[in-house]
N, C-alpha and C positions, 0 to 999 in steps of 0.2 A: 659183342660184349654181353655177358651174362651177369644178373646181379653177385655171384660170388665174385666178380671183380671188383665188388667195391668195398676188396679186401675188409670184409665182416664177413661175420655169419650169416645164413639165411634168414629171413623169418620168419618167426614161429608157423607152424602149419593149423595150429588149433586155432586161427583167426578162420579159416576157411571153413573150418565144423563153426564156428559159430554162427554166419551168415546160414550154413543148413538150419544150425536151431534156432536162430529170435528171429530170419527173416526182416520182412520189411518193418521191426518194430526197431530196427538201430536205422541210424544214419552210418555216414563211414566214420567219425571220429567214434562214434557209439562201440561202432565193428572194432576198432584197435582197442578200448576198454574194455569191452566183454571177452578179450582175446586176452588179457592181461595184462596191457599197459605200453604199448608201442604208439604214439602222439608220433600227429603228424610233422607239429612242430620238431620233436624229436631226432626226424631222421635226417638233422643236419650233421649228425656225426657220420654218413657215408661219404661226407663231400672230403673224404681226404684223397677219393678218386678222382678229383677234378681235374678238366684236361689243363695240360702244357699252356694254351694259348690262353689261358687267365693272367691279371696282371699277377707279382707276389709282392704285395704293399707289407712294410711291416706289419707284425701284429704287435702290436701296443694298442693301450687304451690310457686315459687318466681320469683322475675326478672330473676336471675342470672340463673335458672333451663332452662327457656324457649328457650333459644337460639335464632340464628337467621339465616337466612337463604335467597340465594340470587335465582330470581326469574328474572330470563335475567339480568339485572343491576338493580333490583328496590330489596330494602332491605327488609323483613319484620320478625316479630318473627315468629319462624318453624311451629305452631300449629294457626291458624288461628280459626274466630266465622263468622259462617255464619249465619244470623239473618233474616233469611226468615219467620220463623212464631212467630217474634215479633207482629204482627198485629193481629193473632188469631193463632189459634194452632186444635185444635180439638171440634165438634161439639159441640155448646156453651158455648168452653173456650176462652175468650180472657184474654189475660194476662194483668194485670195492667202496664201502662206506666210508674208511675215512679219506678216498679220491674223491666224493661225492662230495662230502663236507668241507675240502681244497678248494673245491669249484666255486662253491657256494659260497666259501669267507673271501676268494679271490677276487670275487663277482663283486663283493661289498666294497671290498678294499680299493677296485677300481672303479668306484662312482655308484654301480649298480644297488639302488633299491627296490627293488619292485619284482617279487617271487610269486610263481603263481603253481599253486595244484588241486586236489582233488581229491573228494574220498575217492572215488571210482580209480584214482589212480593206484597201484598195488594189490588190490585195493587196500587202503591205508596206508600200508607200509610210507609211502613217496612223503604222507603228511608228517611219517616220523623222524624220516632222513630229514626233510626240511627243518623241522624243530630243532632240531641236534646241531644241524648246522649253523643256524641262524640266534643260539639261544646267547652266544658273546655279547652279540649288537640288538635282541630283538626290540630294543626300543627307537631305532634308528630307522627301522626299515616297514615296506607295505607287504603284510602278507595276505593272496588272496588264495580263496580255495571255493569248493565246489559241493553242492548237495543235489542231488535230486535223481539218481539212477536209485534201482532197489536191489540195496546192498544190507546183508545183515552186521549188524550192529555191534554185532560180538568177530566173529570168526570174519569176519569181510568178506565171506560170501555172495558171489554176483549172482543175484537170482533175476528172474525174465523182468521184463518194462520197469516201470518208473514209480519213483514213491515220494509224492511232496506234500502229503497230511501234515499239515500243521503238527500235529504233535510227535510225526517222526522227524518232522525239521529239529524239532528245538532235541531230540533225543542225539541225533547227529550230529548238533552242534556240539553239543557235552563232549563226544568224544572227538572231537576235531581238537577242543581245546588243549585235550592232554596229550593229544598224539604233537601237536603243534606245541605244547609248552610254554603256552600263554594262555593270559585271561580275556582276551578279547580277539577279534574276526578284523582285521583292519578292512577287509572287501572279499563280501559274500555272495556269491552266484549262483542262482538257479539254473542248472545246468542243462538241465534240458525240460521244456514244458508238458508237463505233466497235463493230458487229454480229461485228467476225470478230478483234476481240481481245480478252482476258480482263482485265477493269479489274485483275486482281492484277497483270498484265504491265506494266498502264501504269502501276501505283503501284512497281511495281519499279522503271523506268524513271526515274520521277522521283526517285523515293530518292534514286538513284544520281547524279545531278542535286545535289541536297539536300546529299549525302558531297562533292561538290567545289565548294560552297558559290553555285552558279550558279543555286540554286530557293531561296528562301526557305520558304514556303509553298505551297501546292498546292488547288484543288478542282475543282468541274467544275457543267455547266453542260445542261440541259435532261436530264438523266438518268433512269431509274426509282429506286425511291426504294431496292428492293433491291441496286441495282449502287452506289447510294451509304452504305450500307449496309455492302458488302465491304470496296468501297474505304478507307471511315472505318478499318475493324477491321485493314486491311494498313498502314493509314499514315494521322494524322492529316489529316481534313480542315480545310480554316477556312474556306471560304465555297462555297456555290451561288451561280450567278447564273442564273436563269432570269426568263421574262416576269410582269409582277405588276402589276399595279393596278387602278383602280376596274372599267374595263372588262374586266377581265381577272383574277378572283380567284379562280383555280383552286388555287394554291399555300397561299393559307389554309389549305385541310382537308387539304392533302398535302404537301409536300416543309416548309413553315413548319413544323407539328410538328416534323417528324422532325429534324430542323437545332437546336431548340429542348430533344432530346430530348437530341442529342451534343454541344452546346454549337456547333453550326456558324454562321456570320454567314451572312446573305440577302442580296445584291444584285439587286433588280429590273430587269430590262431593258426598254426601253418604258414607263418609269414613266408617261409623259403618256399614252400612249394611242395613239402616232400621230399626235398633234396630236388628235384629238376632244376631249380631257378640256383642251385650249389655249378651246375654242370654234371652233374652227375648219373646221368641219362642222356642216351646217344640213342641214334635211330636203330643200332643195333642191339641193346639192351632189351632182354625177356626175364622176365620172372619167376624168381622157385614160388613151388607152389606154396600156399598159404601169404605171401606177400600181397596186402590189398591193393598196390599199384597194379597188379595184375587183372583186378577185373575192373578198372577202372575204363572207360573208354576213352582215355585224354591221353592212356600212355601206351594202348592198342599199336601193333605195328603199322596196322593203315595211318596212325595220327599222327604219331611221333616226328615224324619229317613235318609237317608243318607245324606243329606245336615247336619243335627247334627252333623254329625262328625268334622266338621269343629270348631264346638264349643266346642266339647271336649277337640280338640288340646287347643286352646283357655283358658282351666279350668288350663292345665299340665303347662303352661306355663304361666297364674296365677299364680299358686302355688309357682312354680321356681322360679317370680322374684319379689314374694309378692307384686304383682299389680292388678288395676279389668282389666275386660274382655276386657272391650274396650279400656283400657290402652294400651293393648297386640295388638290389631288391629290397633289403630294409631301409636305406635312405630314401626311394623313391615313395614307400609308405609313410614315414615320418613327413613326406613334400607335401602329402597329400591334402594333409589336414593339422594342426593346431593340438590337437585332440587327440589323435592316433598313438597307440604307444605298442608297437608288437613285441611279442613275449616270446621270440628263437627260443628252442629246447637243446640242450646238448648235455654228454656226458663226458664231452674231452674239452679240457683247459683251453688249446689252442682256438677251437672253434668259439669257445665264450668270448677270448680276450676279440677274436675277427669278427665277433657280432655286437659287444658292446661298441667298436669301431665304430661302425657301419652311423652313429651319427655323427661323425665328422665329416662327414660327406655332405658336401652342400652343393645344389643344384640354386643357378639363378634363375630368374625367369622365364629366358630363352633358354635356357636349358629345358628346365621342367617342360614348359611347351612343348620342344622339340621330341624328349623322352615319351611325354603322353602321347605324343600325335604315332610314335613309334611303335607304341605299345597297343596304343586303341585301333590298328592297323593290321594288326594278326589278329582272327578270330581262330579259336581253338575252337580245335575238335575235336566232340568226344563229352560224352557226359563225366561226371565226377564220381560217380555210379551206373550201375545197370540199372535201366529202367524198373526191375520189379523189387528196387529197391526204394523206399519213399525216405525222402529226408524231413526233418522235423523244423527248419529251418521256416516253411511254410505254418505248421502249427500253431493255432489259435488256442487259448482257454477256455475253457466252456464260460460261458456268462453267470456270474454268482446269481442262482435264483432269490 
């Protein structure tokens, strides 16, 4: 299987030139925004590849199904839409706007409050789709978005590292408002930690933000756990978002406590996995080039066969509770925690109505048990990058002198 079989396009190959140019100063979500806007959460729109042996549970969703879920004190429904590659999606797909804005009011209309994006996403462009879409109900709903890559202000030009000066925050936020079409930030993210500012400066920043009511709420996103830490003690946090799921459960034993210790809410990013934990990856499966699953070492052909096994579990537990695959992956993240709300990316209908699903799905005790005992049982192989790639996930803020 090749990934043109997951009937889409390729993607884009200018992700590959950008690992040549910024190097170890991106991580991999960094790699997919410097490339233009391919979220990892996003690539659930290949899973319409999924094999035969998945269950086909209807897609439906309702109000009543979605639930809701608290996130520090800020409410929203449990299954969130993260709408990163509303702007484009994969190498000469861009999606039509008013599909985008279908998705978006359909998502409201079935329970769904809780929209998440970013300037670096389009860049901008994603905050304008969102706006446009959202502008019927935006009193109804949470919208979060994102600052802190160095992006020009005018032209949304991605230029190299990271820009969280205080006074390019608040210049940023000015234009998030009007691209978003509102007066205020319902939840503001430091997207990624900025090496050469002092996280007290950026919770100054926002404060101040906060005092002329244009931030509601605040947190941040792939940080060390001490720089979130600070931050908390300078100014309430209310949510992390960093990467989380079956394939990927490093935040269990690290950042999950700590959030759980200050009362902060979790949003995973990547909940599916990239499309893996869709099915949508077999051990025969290689990459065009410029597709970052390709230099990943988790989805290497030495690894793939044992990493599978994760998706088997996955099919068993399909079957169990006549749901799809990745129904099974975002319920088992909502089991997790109290707290946890993941934000699936898509830009097809069907796949929003099969992820706002995904919480209907209830594990009891011995379930959950037996799922974790199944899951914590494959160790994957394979880093989530090349090694001469450094992720920012570890990243401290310098200490305010």
């Amino acid at each position: 299987m090749t990934a043109g079989a997951f009937n889409t396009s390729t993607i884009n190959t200018r992700k590959a030139d950008m690992i040549a140019k910024h190097g170890p100063e991106l991580n991999r979500r960094g790699l997919l925004l410097a490339a233009g806007g391919l979220a990892a959460a996003a690539t659930v729109d290949v899973a319409s590849a999924q094999t035969a042996t998945q269950a086909t549970a209807p897609l439906t969703a309702s109000t009543s199904s979605i639930g809701r879920r608290k996130l520090g004190t800020l409410e929203v429904s449990s299954v969130g839409l993260g709408v990163q590659n509303m702007s484009r999606t994969y190498q000469q797909t861009i999606p039509t706007r008013p599909e985008m804005h279908n998705i978006i009011r359909s998502a409201f209309d079935n329970g769904l409050t809780f929209y998440d994006a970013a300037e670096a996403y389009g860049p901008h462009e994603v905050e304008r789709i969102l706006g446009e879409g959202v502008e019927p109900f935006r009193d109804q709903i949470v919208i979060a978005t994102k600052f802190g890559w160095n992006i020009d202000l005018e032209t949304g030009e991605r230029k190299p590292g990271l820009n969280s000066r205080p006074e390019h925050i608040k210049l940023v936020v000015e234009g998030m408002l009007k691209r978003l079409r509102t007066d205020r930030i319902d939840l503001l993210y430091q997207h990624r930690v900025d090496p050469q500012v002092p996280i007290e400066d950026v919770a100054g920043a926002v404060k101040d933000l906060m005092d002329q009511g244009k931030i509601l709420h605040w947190g941040l996103s792939e940080m060390g756990l001490n720089t979130l830490r600070r931050a908390h003690e300078v100014l309430p946090i209310t949510a992390v978002q960093s990467e989380y799921s079956m394939l990927w459960r490093g935040p269990g034993t690290g950042a999950i406590p700590v959030c759980e210790e200050l009362g902060i809410g979790f949003v995973p990013w990547s909940p599916l996995g990239v499309a893996f934990l869709n099915g949508a990856i077999d051990a025969k499966t290689r990459f065009a080039p410029g597709d970052i699953r390709g230099i990943e070492g988790r989805f290497a052909p030495e690894n793939l066969p044992n990493n599978l096994a994760l998706v088997e579990v996955l099919k068993t537990w399909a079957d169990r509770k006549q749901a799809r695959l990745g129904q099974i992956a975002l319920a088992w993240l909502l089991a997790q925690k109290p707290f946890i709300v993941p934000i699936p990316g898509t830009t097809q209908m069907a796949h929003m109505i099969e992820n706002i699903g995904a919480s209907s799905v209830q594990f009891d005790n011995s379930e959950l048990s037996e799922l974790n005992a199944a899951i914590s049982a494959i160790k994957i192989q394979g880093a989530r990058l090349p090694d001469a790639v450094q992720v920012f996930s570890d990243v401290e803020a310098p200490l305010k002198s």
